[in-house]
PASEBA-1860 file (N, C-alpha, C; in nm, 3 decimals):
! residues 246
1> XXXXXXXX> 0.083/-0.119/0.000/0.000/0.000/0.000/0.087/0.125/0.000 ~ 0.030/0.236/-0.066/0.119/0.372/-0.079/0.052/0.466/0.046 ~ 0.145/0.537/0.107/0.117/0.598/0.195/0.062/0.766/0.166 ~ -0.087/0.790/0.152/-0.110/0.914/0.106/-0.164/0.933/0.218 ~ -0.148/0.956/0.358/-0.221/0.979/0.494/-0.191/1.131/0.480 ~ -0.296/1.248/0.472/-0.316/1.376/0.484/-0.304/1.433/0.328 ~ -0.327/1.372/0.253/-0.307/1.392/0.126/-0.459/1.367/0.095 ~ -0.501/1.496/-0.038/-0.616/1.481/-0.061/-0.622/1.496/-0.250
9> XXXXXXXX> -0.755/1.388/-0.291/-0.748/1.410/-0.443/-0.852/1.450/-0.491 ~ -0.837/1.484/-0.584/-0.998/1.488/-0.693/-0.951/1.415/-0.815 ~ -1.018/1.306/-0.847/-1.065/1.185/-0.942/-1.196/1.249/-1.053 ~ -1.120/1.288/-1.178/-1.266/1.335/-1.257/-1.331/1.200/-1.299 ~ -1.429/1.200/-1.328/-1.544/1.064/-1.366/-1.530/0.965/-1.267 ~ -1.539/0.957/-1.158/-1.460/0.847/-1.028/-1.644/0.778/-0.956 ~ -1.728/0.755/-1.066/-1.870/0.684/-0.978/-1.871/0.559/-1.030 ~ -1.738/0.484/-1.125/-1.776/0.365/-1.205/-1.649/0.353/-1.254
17> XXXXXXXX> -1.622/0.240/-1.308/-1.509/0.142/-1.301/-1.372/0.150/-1.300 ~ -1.300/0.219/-1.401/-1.188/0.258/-1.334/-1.108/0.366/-1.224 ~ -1.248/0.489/-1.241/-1.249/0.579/-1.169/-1.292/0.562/-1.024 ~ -1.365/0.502/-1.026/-1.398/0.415/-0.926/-1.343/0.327/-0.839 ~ -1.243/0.260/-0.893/-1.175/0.209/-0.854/-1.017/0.293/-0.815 ~ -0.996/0.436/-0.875/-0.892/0.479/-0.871/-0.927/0.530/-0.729 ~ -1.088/0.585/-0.700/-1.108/0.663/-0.592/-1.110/0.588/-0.480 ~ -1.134/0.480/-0.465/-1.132/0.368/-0.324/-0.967/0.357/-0.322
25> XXXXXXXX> -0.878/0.334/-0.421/-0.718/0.276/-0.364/-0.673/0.389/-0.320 ~ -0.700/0.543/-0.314/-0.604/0.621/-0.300/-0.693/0.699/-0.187 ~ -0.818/0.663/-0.119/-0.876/0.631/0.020/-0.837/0.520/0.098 ~ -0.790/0.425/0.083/-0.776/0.333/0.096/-0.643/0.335/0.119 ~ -0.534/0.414/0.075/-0.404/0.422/0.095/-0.373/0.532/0.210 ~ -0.483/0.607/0.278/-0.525/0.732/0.307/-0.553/0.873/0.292 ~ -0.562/0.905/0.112/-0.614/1.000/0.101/-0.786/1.051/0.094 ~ -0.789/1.171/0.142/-0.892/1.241/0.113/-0.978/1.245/0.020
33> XXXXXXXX> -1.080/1.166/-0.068/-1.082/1.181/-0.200/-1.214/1.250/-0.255 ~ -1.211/1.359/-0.388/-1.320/1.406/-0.407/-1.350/1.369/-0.553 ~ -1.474/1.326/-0.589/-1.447/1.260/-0.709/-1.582/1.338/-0.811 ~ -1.588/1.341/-0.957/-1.689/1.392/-1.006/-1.728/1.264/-1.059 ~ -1.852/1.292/-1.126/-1.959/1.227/-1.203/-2.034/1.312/-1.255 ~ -2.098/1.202/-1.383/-2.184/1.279/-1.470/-2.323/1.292/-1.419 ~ -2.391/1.191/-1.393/-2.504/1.147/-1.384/-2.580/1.063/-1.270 ~ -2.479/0.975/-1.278/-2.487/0.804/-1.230/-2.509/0.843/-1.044
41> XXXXXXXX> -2.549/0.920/-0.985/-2.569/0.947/-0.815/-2.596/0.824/-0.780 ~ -2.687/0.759/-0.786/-2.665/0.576/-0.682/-2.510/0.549/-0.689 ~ -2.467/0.533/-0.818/-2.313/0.469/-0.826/-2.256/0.617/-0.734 ~ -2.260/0.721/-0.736/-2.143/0.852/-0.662/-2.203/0.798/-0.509 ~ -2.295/0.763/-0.441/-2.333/0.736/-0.362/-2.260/0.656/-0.269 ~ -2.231/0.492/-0.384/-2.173/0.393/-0.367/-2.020/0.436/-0.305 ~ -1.951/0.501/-0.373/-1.827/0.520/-0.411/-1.795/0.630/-0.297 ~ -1.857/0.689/-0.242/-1.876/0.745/-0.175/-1.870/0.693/-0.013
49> XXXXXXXX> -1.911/0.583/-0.002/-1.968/0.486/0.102/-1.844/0.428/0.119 ~ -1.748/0.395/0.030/-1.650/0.275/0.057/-1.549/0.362/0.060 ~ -1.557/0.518/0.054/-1.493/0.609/0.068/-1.410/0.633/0.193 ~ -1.568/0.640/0.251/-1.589/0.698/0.396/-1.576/0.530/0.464 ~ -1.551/0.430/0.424/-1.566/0.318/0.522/-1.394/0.268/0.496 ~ -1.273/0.340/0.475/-1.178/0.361/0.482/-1.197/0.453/0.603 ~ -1.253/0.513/0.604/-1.173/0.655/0.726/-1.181/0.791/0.675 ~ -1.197/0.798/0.522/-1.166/0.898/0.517/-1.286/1.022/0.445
57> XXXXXXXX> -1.272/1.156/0.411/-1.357/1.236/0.337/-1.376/1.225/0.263 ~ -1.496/1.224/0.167/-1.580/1.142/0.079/-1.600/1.316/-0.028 ~ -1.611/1.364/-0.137/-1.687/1.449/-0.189/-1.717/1.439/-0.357 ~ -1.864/1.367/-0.363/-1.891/1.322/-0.455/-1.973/1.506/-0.532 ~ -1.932/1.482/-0.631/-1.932/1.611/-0.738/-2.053/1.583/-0.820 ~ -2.181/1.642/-0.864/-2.192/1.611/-1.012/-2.122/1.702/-1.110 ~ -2.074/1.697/-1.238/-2.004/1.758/-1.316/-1.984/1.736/-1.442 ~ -1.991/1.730/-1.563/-1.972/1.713/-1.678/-1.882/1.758/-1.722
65> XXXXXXXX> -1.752/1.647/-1.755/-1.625/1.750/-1.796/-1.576/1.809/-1.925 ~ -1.716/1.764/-1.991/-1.740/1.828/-2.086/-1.771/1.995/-2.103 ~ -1.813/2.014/-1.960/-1.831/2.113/-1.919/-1.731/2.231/-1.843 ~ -1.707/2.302/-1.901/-1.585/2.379/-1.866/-1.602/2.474/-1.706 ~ -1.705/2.524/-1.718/-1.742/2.581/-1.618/-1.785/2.536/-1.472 ~ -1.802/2.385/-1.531/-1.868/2.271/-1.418/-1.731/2.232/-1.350 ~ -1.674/2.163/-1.445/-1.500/2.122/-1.378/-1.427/2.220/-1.317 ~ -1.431/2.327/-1.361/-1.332/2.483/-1.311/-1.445/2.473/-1.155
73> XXXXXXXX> -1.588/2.438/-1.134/-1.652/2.505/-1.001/-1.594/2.341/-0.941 ~ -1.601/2.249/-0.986/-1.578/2.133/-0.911/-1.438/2.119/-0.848 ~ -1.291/2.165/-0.927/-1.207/2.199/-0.876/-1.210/2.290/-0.751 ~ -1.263/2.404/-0.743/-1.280/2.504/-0.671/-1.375/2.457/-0.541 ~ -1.467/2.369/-0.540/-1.542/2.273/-0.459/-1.453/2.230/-0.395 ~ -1.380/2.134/-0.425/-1.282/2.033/-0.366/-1.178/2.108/-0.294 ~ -1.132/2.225/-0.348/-1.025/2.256/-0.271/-1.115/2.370/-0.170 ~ -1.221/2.378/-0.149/-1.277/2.488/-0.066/-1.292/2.374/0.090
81> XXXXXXXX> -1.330/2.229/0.019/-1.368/2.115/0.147/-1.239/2.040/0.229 ~ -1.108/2.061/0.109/-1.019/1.995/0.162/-0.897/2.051/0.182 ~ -0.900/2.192/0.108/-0.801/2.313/0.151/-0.681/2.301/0.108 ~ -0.681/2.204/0.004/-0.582/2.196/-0.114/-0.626/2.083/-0.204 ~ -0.487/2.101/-0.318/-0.574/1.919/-0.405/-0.434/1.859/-0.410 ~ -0.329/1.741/-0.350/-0.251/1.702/-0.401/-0.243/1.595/-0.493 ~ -0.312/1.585/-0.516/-0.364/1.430/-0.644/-0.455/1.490/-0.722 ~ -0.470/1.450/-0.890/-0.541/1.550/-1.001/-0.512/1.418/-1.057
89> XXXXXXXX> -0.650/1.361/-1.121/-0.660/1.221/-1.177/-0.770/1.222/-1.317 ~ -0.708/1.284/-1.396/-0.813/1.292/-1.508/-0.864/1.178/-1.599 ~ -0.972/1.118/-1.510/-1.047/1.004/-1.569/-1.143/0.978/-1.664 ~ -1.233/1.074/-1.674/-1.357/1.047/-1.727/-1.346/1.027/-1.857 ~ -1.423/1.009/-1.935/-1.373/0.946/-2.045/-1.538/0.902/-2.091 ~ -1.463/0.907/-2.235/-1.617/0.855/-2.345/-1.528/0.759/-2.462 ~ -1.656/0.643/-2.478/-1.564/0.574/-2.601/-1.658/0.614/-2.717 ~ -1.643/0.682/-2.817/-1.691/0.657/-2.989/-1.647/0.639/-3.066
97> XXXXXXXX> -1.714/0.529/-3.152/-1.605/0.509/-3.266/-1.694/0.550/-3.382 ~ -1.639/0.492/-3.492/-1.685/0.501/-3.661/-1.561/0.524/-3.765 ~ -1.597/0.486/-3.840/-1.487/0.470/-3.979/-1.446/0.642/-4.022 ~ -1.348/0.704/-4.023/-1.302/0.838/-4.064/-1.417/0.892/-4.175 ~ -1.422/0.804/-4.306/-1.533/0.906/-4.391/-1.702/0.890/-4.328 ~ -1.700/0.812/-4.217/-1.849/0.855/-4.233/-1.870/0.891/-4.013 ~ -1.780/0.896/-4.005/-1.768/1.010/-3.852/-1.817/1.118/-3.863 ~ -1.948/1.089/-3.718/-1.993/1.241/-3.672/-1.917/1.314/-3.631
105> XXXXXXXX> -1.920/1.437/-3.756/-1.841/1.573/-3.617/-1.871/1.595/-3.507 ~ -1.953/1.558/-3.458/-2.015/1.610/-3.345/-1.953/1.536/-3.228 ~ -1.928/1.388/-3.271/-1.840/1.265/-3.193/-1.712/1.349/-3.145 ~ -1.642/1.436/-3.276/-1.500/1.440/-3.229/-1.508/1.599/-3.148 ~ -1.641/1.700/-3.181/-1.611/1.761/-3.060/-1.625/1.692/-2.924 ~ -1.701/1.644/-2.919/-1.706/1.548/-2.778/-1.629/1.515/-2.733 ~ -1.527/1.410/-2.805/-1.398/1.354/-2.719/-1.327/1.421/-2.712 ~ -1.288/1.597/-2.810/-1.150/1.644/-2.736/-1.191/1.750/-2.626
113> XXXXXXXX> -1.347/1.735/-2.606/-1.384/1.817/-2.509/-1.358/1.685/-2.360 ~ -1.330/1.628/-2.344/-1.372/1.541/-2.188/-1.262/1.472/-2.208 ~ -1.147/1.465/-2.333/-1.004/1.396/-2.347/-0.917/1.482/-2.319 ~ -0.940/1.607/-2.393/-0.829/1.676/-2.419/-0.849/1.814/-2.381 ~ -0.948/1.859/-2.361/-1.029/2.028/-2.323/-1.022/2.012/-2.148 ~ -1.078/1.912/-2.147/-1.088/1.912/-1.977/-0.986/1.851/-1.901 ~ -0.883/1.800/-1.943/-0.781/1.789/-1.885/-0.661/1.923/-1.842 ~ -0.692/1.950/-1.963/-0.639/2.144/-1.941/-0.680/2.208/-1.849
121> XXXXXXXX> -0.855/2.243/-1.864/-0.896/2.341/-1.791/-0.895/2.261/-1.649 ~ -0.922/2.126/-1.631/-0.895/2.099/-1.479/-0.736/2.136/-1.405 ~ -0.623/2.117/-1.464/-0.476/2.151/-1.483/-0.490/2.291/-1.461 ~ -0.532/2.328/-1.490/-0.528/2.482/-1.494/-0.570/2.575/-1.338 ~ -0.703/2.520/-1.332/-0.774/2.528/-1.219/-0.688/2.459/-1.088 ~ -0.620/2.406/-1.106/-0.625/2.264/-0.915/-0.455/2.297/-0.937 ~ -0.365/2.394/-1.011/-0.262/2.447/-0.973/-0.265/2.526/-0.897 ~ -0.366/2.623/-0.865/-0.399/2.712/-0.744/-0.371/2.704/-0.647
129> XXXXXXXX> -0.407/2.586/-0.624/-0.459/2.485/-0.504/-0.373/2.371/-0.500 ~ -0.257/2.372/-0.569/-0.154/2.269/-0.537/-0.021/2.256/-0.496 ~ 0.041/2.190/-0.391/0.181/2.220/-0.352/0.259/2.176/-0.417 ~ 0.405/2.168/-0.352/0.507/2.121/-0.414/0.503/1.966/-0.375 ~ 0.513/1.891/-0.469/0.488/1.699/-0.410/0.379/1.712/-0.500 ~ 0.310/1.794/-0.500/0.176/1.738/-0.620/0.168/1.631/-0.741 ~ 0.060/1.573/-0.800/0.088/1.474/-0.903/-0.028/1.492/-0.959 ~ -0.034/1.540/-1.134/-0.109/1.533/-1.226/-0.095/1.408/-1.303
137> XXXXXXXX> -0.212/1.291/-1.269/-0.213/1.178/-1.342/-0.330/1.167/-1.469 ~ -0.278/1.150/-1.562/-0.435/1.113/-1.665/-0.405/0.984/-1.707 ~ -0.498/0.984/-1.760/-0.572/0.803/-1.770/-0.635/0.846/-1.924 ~ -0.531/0.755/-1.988/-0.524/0.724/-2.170/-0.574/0.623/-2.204 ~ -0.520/0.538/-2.325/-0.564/0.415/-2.373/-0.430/0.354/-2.411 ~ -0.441/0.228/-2.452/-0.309/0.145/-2.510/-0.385/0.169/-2.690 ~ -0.509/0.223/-2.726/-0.530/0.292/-2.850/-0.459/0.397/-2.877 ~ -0.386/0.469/-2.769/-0.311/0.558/-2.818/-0.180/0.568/-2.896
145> XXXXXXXX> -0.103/0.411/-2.840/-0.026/0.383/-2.916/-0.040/0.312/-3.053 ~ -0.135/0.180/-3.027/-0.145/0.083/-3.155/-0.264/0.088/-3.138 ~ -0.334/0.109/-3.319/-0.464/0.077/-3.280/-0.499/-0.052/-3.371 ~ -0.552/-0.189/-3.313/-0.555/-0.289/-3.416/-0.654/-0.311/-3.516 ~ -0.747/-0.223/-3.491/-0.892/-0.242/-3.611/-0.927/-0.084/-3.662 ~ -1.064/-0.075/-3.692/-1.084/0.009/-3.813/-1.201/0.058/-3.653 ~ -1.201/0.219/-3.730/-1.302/0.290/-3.631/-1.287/0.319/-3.528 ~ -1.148/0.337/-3.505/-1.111/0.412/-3.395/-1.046/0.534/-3.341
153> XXXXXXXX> -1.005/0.560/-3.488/-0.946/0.714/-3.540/-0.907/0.807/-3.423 ~ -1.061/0.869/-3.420/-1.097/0.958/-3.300/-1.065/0.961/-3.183 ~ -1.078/0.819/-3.111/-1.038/0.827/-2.996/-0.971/0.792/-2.967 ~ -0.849/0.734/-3.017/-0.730/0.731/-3.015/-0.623/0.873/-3.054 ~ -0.679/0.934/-3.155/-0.626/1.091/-3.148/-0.608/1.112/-3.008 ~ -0.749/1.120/-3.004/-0.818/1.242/-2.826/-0.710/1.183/-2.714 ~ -0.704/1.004/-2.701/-0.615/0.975/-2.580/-0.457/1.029/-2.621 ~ -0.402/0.967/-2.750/-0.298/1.040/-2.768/-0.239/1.167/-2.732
161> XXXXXXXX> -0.310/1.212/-2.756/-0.313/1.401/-2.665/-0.247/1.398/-2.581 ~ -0.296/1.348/-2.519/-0.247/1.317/-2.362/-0.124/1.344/-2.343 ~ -0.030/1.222/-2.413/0.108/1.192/-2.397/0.164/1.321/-2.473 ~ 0.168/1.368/-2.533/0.188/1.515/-2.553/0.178/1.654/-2.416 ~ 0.049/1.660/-2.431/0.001/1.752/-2.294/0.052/1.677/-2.144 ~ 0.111/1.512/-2.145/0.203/1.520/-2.039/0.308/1.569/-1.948 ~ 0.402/1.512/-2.140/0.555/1.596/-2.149/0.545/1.695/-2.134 ~ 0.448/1.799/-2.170/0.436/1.931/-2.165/0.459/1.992/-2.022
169> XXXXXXXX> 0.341/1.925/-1.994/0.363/2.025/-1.841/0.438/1.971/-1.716 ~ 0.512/1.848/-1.755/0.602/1.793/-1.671/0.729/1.887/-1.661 ~ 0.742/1.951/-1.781/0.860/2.044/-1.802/0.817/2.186/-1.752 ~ 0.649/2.226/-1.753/0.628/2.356/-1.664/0.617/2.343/-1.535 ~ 0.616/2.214/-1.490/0.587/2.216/-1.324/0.652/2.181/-1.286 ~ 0.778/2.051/-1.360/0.880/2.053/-1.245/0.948/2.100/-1.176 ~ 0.950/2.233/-1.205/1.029/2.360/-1.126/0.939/2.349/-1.023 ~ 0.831/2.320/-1.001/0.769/2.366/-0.867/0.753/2.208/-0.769
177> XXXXXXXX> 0.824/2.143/-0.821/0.826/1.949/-0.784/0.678/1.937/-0.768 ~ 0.605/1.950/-0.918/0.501/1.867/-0.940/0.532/1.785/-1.061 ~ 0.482/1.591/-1.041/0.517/1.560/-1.116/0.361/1.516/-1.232 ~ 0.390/1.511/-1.361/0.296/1.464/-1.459/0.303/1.355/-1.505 ~ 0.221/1.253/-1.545/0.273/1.112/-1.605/0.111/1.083/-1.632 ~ 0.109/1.015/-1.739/-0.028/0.926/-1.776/-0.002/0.770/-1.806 ~ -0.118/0.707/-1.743/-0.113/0.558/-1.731/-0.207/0.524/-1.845 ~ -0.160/0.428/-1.939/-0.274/0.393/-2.040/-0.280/0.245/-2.032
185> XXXXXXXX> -0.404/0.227/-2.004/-0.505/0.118/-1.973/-0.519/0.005/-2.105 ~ -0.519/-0.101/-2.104/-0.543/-0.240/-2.195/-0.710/-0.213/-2.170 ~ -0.738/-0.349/-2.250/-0.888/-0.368/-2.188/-0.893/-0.432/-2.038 ~ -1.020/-0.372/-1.978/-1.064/-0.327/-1.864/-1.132/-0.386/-1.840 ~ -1.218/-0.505/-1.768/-1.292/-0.542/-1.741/-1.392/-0.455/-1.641 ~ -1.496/-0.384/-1.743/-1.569/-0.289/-1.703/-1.728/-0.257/-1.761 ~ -1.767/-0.175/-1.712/-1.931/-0.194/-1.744/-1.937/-0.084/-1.873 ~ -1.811/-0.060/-1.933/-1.811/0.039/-2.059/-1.730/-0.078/-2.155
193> XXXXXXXX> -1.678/-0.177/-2.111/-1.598/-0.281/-2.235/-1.642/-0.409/-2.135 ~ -1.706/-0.434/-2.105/-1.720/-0.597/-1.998/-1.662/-0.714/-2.060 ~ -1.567/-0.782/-2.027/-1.512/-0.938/-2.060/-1.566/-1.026/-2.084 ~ -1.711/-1.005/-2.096/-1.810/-1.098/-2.160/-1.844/-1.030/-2.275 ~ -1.863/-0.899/-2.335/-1.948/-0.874/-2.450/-1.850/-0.960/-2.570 ~ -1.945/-0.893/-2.700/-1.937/-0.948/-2.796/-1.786/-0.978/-2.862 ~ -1.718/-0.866/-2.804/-1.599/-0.825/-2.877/-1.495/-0.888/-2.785 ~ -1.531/-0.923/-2.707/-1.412/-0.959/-2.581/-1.287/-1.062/-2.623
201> XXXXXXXX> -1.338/-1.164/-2.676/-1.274/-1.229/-2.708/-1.144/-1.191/-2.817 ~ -1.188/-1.118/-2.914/-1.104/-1.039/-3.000/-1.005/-0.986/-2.943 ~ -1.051/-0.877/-2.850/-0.938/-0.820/-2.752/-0.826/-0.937/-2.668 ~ -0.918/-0.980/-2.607/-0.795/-1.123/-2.559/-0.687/-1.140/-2.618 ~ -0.714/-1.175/-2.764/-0.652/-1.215/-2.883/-0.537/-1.128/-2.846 ~ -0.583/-1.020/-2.863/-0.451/-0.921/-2.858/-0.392/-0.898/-2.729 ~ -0.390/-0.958/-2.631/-0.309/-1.007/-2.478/-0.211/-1.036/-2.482 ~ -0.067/-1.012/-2.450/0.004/-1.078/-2.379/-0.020/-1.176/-2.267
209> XXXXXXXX> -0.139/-1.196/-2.183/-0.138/-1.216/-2.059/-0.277/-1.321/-2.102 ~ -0.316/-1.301/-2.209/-0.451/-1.350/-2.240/-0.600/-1.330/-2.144 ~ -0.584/-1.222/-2.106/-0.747/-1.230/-1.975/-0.725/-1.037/-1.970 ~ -0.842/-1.034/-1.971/-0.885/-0.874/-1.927/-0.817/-0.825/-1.805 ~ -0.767/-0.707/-1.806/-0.718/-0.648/-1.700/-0.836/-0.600/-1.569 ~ -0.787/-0.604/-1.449/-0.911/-0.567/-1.335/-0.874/-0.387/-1.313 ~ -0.966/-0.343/-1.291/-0.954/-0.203/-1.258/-0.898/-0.107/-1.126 ~ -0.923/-0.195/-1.040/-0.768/-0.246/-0.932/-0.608/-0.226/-0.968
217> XXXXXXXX> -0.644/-0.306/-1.083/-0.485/-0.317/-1.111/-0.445/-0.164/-1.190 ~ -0.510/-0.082/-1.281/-0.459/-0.016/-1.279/-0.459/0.153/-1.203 ~ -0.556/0.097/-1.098/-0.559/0.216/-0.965/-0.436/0.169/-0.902 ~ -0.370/0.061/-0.891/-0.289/0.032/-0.827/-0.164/0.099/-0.883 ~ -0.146/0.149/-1.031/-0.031/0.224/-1.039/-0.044/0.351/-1.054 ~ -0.166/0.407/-1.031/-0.220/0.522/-1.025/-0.156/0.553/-0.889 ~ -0.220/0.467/-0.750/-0.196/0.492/-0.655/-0.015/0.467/-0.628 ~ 0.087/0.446/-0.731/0.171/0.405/-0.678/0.249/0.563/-0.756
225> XXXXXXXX> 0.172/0.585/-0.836/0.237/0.731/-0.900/0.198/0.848/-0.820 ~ 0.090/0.826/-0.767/0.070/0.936/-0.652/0.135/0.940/-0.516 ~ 0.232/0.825/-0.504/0.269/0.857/-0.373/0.426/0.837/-0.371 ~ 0.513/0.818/-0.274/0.648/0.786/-0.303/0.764/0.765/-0.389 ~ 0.681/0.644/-0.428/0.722/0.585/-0.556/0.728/0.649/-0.650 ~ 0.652/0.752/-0.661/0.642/0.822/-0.791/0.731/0.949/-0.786 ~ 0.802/0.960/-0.699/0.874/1.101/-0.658/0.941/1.152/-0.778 ~ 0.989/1.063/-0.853/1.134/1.054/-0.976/1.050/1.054/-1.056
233> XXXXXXXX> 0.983/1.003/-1.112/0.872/1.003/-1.223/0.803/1.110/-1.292 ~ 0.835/1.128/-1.386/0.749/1.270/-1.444/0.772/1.225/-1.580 ~ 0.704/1.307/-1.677/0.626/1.292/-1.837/0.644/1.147/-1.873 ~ 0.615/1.078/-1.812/0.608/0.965/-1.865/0.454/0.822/-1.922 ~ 0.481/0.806/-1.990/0.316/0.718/-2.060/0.420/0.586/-1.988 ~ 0.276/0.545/-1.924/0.306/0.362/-1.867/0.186/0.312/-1.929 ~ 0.213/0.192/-1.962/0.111/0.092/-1.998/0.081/-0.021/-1.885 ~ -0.040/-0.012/-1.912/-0.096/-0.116/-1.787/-0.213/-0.181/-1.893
241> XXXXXX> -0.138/-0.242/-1.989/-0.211/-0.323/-2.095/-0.229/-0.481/-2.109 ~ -0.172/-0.546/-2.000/-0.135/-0.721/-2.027/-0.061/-0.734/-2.110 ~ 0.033/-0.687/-2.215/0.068/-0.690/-2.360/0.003/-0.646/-2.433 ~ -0.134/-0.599/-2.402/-0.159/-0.500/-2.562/-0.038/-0.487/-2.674 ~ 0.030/-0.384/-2.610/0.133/-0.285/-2.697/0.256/-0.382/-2.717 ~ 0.274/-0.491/-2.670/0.398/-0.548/-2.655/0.484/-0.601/-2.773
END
């Protein structure tokens, strides 16, 4: 376990599966955690509950981070309840696909608004409010590197971003010893890709490890980049794919 005792986060999209899971390990390790959601309140409820049955402060958000003005007040929320933010975990996330000539525009404002728009303006916002030791983590895809089929264009752009807007601000904040790094995820055994649907098996295929990854496992290097361990660590993309990328 990583030791975040007096350390507090905000987890964007954190009411369901990997976010969800990012927000229990890094309560669970002892931080503070404040998490947004879109919609889903039974699930912020939940998450909330196993929050507080660690020990610790629970502050479930609604927010759309699609929403610029929502994330900038939800940042500003969190650090008004917990009086700083040292953990910044940009989760939320949308999957769409479709073939390049017949993609809705409307798809790709979407994803670089909640991939790539709101990772900024949350970055932007929760520097205010952040010390030196701080850690800006986002949460990509292993689509960002290889993508193996057709119709995925888009959101593999949008995660790609990422690893760009990593390096970036690993080099504006390390002067202030905050570090940046994004973890990109294999398939997930989750209620947005579940290890039973149709496609699952396909993905397997493409395993090193042959079996879906648990969402545990990659809060577990979330939580290991937010604390100690992660001191040395900055602009760096990790894969937490089974072999996806391998």
């Amino acid at each position: 376990m990583t030791n975040l005792t007096h350390k507090t986060a905000l987890v964007t999209g954190g009411s369901r599966g990997i976010g969800a899971a990012i927000a229990c390990r890094l309560a669970a390790d002892g931080a503070d955690v404040a998490f947004t959601y879109r919609s889903a309140r039974a699930d912020a409820e939940r998450v909330s509950a196993q929050i507080e049955a660690h020990g610790r402060r629970a502050l479930a958000i609604a927010a759309d981070s699609a929403d610029r003005g929502a994330l900038e007040a939800a940042v500003a929320q969190t650090a008004a309840a917990f009086g700083r933010i040292d953990v910044l975990v940009h989760n939320a996330g949308i999957f769409l696909t479709g073939e390049i000539g017949a993609v809705d525009l409307a798809d790709l404002d979407q994803l670089l608004a909640v991939h790539v728009a709101a990772p900024v303006v949350a970055t932007r916002a929760a520097l205010q409010h952040m010390p030196a030791g701080g850690r800006v983590i986002s949460i990509g895809s292993c689509l960002a590197e290889r993508v193996p089929g057709a119709g995925m264009s888009l959101y593999a752009m949008s995660k790609s971003a990422l690893t760009g807007f990593t390096k970036g601000i690993a080099r504006d904040l390390g002067p202030r010893g905050i570090t940046a790094n994004v973890v990109h995820p294999g398939p997930v055994d989750t209620d947005m890709n579940p290890a039973d649907s149709e496609h699952a098996d396909a993905q397997r295929g493409l395993l090193a490890l042959g079996r879906f990854g648990q969402a545990e496992e990659v809060a577990a290097m979330v939580a290991f980049l937010a604390g100690d361990g992660g001191r040395f660590v900055t602009g760096a993309s990790i894969t937490v794919d089974g072999g996806h990328n391998a």
